[in-house]
C-alpha positions as CSV (number, residue, x, y, z in Angstrom):
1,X,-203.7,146.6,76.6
2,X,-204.5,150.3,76.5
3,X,-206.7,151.9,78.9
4,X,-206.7,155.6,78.9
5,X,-208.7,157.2,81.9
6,X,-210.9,159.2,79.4
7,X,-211.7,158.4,75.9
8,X,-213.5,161.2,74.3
9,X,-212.2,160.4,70.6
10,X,-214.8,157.4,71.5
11,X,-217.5,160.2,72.5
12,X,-217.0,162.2,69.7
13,X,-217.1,159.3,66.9
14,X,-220.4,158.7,68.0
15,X,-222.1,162.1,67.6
16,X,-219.2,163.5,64.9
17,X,-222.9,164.1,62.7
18,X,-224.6,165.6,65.1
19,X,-222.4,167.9,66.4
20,X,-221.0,169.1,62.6
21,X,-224.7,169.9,61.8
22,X,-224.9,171.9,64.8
23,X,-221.8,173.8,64.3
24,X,-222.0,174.2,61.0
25,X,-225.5,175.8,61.7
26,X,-223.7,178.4,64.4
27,X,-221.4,179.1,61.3
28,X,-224.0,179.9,59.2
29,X,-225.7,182.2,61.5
30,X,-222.3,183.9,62.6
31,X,-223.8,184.4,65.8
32,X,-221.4,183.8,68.3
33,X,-222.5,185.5,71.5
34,X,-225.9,184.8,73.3
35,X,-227.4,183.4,70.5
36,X,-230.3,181.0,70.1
37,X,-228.6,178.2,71.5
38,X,-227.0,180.0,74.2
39,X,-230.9,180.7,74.9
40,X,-232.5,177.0,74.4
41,X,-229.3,175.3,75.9
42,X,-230.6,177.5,79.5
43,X,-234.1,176.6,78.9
44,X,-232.9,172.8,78.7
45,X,-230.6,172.7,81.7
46,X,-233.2,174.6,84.1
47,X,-235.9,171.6,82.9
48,X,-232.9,168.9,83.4
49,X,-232.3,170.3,86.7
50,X,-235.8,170.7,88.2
51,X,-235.2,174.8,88.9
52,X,-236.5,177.4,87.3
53,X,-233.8,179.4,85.8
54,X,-230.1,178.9,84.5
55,X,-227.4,181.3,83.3
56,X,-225.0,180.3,80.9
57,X,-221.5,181.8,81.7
58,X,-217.9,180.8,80.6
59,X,-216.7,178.3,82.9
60,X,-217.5,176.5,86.0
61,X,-215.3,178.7,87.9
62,X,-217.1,181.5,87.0
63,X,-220.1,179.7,87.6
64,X,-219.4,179.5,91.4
65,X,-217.3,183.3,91.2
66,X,-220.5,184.5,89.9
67,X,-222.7,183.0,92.5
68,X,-220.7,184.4,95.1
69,X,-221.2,187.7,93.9
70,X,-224.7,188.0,93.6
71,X,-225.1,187.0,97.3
72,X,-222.8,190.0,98.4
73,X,-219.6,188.4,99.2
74,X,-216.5,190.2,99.2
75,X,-213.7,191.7,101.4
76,X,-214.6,191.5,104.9
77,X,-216.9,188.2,104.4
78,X,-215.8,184.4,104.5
79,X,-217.9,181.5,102.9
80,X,-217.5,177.9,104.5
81,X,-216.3,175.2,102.2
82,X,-214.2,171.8,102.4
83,X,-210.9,171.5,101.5
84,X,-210.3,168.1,99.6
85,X,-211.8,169.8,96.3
86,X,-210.8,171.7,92.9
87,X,-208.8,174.3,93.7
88,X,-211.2,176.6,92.0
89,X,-214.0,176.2,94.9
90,X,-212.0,178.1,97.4
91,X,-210.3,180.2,94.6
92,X,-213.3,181.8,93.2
93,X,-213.8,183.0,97.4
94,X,-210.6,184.5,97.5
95,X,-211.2,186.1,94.2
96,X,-213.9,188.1,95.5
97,X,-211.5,189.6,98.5
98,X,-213.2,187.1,101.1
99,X,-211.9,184.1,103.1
100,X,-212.8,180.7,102.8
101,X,-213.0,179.1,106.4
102,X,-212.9,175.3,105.8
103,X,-214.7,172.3,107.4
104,X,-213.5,168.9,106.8
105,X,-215.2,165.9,104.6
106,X,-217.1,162.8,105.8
107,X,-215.6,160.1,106.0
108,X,-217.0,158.2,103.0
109,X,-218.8,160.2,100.1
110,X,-216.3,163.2,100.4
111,X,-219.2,165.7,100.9
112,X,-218.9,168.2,103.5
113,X,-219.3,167.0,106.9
114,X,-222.3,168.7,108.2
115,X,-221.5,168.1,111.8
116,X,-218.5,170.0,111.6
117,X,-220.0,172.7,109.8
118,X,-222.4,172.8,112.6
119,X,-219.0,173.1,115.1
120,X,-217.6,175.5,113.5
121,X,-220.5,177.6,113.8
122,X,-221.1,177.1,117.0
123,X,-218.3,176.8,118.5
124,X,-215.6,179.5,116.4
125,X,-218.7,182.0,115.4
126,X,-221.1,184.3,116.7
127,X,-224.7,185.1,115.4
128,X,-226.6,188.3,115.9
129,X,-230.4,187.2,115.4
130,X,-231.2,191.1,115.4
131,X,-229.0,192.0,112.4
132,X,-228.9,188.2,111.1
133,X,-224.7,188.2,110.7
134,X,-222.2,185.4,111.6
135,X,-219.2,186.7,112.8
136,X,-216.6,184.5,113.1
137,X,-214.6,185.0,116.4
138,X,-210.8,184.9,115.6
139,X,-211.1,186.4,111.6
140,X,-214.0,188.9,112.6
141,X,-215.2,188.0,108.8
142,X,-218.8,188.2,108.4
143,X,-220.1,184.7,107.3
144,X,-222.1,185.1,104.0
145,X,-223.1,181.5,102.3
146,X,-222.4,177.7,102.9
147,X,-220.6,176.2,99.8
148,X,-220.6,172.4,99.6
149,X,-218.9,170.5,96.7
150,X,-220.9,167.4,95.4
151,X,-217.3,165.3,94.5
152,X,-217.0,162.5,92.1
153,X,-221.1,162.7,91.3
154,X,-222.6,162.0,94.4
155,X,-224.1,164.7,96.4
156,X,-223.0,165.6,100.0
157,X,-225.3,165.3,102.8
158,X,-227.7,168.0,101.6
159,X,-230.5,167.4,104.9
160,X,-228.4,168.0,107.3
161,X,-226.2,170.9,105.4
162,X,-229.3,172.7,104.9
163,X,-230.2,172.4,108.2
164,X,-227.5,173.8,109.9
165,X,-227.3,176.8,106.8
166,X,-230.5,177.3,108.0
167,X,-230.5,178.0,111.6
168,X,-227.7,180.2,110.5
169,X,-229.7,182.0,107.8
170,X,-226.9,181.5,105.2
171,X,-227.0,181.2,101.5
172,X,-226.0,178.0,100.1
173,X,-224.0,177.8,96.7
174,X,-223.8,174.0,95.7
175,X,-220.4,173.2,93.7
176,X,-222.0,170.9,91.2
177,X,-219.6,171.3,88.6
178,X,-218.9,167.2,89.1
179,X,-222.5,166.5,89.8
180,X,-224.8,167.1,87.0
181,X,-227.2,164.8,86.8
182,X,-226.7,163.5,90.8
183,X,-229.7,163.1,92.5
184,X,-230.4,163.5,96.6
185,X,-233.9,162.5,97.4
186,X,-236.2,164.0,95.2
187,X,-233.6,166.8,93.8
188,X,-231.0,167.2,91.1
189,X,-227.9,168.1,92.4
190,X,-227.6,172.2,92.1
191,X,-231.4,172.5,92.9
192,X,-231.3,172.4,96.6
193,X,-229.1,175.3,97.6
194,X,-230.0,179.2,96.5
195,X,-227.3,178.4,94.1
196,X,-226.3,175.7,91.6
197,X,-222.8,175.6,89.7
198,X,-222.0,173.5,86.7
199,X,-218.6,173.2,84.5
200,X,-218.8,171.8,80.9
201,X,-215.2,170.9,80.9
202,X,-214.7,169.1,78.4
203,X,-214.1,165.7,80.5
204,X,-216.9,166.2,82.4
205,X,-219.6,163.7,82.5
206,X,-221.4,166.6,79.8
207,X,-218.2,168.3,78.4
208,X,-218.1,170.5,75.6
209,X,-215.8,171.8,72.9
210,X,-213.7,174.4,76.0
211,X,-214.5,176.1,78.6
212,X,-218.2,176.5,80.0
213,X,-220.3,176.9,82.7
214,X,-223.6,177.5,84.4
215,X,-225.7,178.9,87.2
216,X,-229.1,177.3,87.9
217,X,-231.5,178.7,90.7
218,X,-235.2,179.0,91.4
219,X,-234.9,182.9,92.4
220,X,-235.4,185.0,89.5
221,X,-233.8,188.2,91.3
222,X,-230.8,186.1,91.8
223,X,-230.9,184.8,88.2
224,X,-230.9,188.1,86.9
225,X,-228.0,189.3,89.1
226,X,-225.8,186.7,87.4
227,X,-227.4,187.8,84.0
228,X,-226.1,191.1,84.8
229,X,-222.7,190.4,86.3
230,X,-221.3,188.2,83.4
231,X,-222.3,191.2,80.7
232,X,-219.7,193.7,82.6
233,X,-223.3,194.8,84.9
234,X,-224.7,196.8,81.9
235,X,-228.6,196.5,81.6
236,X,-229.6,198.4,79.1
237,X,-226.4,197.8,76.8
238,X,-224.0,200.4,77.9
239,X,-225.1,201.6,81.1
240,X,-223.8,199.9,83.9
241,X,-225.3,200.0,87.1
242,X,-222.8,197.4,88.6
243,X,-218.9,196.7,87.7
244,X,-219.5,193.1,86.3
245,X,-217.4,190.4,84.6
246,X,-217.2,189.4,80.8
247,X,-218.4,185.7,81.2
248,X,-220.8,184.3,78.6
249,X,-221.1,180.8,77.3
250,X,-219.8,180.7,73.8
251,X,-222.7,180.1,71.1
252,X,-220.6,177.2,69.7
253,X,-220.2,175.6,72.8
254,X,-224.0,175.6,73.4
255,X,-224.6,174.1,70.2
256,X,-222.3,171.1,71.2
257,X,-223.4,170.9,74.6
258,X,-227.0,170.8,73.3
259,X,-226.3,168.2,71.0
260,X,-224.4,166.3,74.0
261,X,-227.3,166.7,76.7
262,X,-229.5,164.5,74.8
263,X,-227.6,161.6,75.2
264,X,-226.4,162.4,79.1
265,X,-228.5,160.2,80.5
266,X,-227.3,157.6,78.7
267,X,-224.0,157.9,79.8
268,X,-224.5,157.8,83.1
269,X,-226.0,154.9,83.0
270,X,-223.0,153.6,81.2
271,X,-220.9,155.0,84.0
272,X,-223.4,153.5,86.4
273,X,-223.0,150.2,84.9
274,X,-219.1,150.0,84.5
275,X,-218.9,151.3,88.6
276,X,-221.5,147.9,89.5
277,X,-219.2,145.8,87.1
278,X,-215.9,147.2,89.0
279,X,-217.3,146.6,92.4
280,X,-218.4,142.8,91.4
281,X,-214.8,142.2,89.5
282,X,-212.9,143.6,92.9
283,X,-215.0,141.6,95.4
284,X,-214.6,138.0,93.0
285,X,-211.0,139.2,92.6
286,X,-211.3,139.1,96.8
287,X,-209.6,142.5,96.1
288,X,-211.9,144.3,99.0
289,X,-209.4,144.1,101.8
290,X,-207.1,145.8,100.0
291,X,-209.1,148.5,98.5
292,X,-211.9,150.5,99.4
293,X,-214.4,150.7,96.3
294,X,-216.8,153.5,96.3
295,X,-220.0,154.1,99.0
296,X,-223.2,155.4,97.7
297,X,-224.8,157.1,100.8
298,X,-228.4,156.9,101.1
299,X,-231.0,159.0,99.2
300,X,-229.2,160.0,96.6
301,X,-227.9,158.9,93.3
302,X,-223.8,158.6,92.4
303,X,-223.2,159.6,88.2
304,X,-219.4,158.4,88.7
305,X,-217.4,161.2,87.1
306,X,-215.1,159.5,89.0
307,X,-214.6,156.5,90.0
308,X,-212.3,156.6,93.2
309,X,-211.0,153.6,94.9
310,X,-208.8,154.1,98.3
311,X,-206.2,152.1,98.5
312,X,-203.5,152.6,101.5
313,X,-200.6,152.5,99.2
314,X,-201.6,154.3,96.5
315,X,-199.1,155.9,94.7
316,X,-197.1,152.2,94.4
317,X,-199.9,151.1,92.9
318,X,-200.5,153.6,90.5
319,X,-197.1,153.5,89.0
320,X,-197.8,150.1,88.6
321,X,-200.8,150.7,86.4
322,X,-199.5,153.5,84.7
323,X,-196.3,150.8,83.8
324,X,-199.5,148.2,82.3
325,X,-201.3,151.0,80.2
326,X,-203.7,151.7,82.7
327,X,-204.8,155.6,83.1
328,X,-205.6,157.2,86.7
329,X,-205.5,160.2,88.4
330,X,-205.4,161.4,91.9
331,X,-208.3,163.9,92.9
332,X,-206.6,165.9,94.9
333,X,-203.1,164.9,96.3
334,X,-203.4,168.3,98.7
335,X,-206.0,169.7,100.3
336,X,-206.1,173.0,99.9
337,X,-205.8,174.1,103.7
338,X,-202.3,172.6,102.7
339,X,-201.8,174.9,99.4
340,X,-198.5,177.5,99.5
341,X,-201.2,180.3,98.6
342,X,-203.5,179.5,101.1
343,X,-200.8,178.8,104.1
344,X,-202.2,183.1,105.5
345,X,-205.5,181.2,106.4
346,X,-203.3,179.8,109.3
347,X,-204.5,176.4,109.5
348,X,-202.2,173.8,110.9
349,X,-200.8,171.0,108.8
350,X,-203.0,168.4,110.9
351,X,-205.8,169.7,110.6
352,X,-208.9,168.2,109.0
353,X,-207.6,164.8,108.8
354,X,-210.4,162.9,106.8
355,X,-209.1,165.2,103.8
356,X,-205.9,164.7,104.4
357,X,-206.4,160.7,104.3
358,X,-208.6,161.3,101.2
359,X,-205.3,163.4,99.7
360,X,-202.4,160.2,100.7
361,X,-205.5,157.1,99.1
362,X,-208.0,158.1,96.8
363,X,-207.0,157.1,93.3
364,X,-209.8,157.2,89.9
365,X,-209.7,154.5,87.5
366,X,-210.8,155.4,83.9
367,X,-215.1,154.4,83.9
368,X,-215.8,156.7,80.6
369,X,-219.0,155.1,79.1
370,X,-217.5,153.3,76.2
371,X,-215.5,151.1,78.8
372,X,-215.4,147.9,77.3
373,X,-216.0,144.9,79.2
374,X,-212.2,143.2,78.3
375,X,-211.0,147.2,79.8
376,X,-212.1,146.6,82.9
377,X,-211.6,143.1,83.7
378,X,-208.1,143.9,82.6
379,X,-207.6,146.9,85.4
380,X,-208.9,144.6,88.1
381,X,-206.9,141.8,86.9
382,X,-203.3,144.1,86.8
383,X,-204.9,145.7,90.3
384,X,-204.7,141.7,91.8
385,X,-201.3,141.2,90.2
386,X,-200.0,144.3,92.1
387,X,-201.6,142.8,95.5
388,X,-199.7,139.7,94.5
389,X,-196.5,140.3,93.8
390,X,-196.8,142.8,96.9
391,X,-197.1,139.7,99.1
């Protein structure tokens, strides 16, 4: 049996109509940039999110790049941020001539670990209360925002993250671009923070056609300092009060993405449901001392784009699936403390060892939505073969 760790052929024979009527309809209108979709697919995120504005730009990377910029960073500043996360978290910092100082996970749902956020800044920084800057001691960078990533679809400890942030008086930009659709306590992921970043990759739980991205906030000055970054800082066309960045969501991909939205919700709950019927499989299979299935931490919701197992010899047994047709992927075999490019920051090999441990275990099994039932009991059963033959 064939089980690929993302089938959006499946996806797409399900909306093929919808989506050709849609495109079709941009083709029509040859309106291609910041058109009427562009325009309705914002208004629809915002009210899906619970904020009050969103800005469509060309990836998530941009999305959190963006972000960044409106707050003021750039040479001379850090932002704080994990390490066991997409590359493009810490690169879109370094991007802006800043430097990410890292903070390790927790040791369960992969979120930032607020109590070592809250070390770090007491311990490694300084704050004037006069001036409101954090200086941290051994860099001297000035500390502008709090960037936590919500990983897999579950949301990091948000409470206690914007309680530290707080005391502080830092920004914080949530990394969403895994999350939409996450909930922590009354919130959607991206609404908490001063920022909100989401990617519409296209194998992201709401993927579209490329590329593509959003900002969501409730300030409307920082909404409209995105809005006039991504058009190259012109307001009106041609005069440029800021050097900005060409970064606008395509018009095709809104239309897509607009079609796709609808059924979102659905899918999660189809990722929701195939996650429950894993976890029941691998504790009848009596597969839970050798794996770690994943923890859904309290007050929040988990929308499993990704569903990541930990297993102690990991990379054995994902040769073994791969041999038995089974898809995975590891999310993120280095942290990025760890990265050639980022070995300047100076951080020791040892450090932050919860990421590390995430880097040598964590392994995602394929939970698309149209997962069928024969799929999965299949991946458990090859999983208990491995475990097995292994002993």
């Amino acid at each position: 049996m064939e089980v690929p760790l993302l089938d959006l052929k499946a996806q797409y024979a399900s909306i093929r109509e919808e989506v050709t009527e849609a495109t079709d309809a941009v083709f029509e209108s040859q309106q291609f940039i910041l058109g009427r979709n562009v325009a309705a697919f914002e208004e629809e995120i915002a009210r899906y999110c619970g904020v009050t504005y969103a800005v469509a730009v060309a990836s998530g990377s941009d999305a959190l790049l963006l972000s960044l910029k409106a707050l003021g960073v750039g040479p001379g500043d850090a932002v704080i941020t994990a390490p066991f996360t997409f590359f493009a978290t810490a690169g879109a910092i370094v991007n802006l001539g800043a430097r990410p100082l890292f903070v390790d996970i927790d040791g369960t749902g992969y979120g930032m670990d607020a109590e070592q956020l809250a070390l770090l800044l007491e311990r490694d920084c300084i704050f004037n209360p006069t001036t409101q800057k954090v200086v941290h001691r051994s860099t001297e960078s000035n500390v502008k925002a709090v960037l936590p990533v919500h990983l897999y679809g579950q949301c990091a400890d948000m409470d206690e993250i914007v309680g530290v942030a707080q005391r502080y008086r830092l920004p914080i930009v949530e990394d969403s671009c895994q999350a939409i659709g996450a909930r922590y306590r009354d919130k959607e992921a991206g609404g908490i923070g001063d920022f909100g970043c989401l990617s519409f990759f296209p194998s992201k739980n709401l993927g579209g056609a490329g590329d593509g991205g959003m900002v969501i906030t409730r300030s409307k000055d920082l909404a409209q300092q995105v809005r006039l970054l991504r058009g190259h800082g012109a307001q009106p066309k041609y005069f440029h009060s800021v050097v900005g960045y060409n970064s606008r969501l395509d018009e095709l991909q809104a239309a897509v993405l607009r079609v796709k939205l609808a059924h979102l919700d659905h899918w999660i709950a189809s990722r929701q449901r195939n996650a429950a019927d894993y976890n029941e499989l691998f504790q009848a299979a009596g597969l839970l001392s050798k794996i770690a299935v994943p923890v859904i931490k309290g007050h929040r919701t988990h929308t499993f784009h990704q569903y990541v197992i930990r297993a102690a010899d990991r990379d054995h047994l994902r040769t073994f699936l791969q041999s038995h047709g089974i898809g995975t992927e590891i999310y993120y075999p280095l942290p990025l403390h760890q990265q050639e490019c980022f070995r300047y920051l100076g951080y020791d090999s040892a450090s932050f060892p919860r990421s590390r441990n995430a880097a040598a275990q964590t392994l995602a099994l394929p939970v698309y939505p149209e997962l069928s039932a024969e799929q999965k009991s299949y991946v458990v059963r090859t999983i208990a073969e491995f475990y097995a033959a292994a002993h």
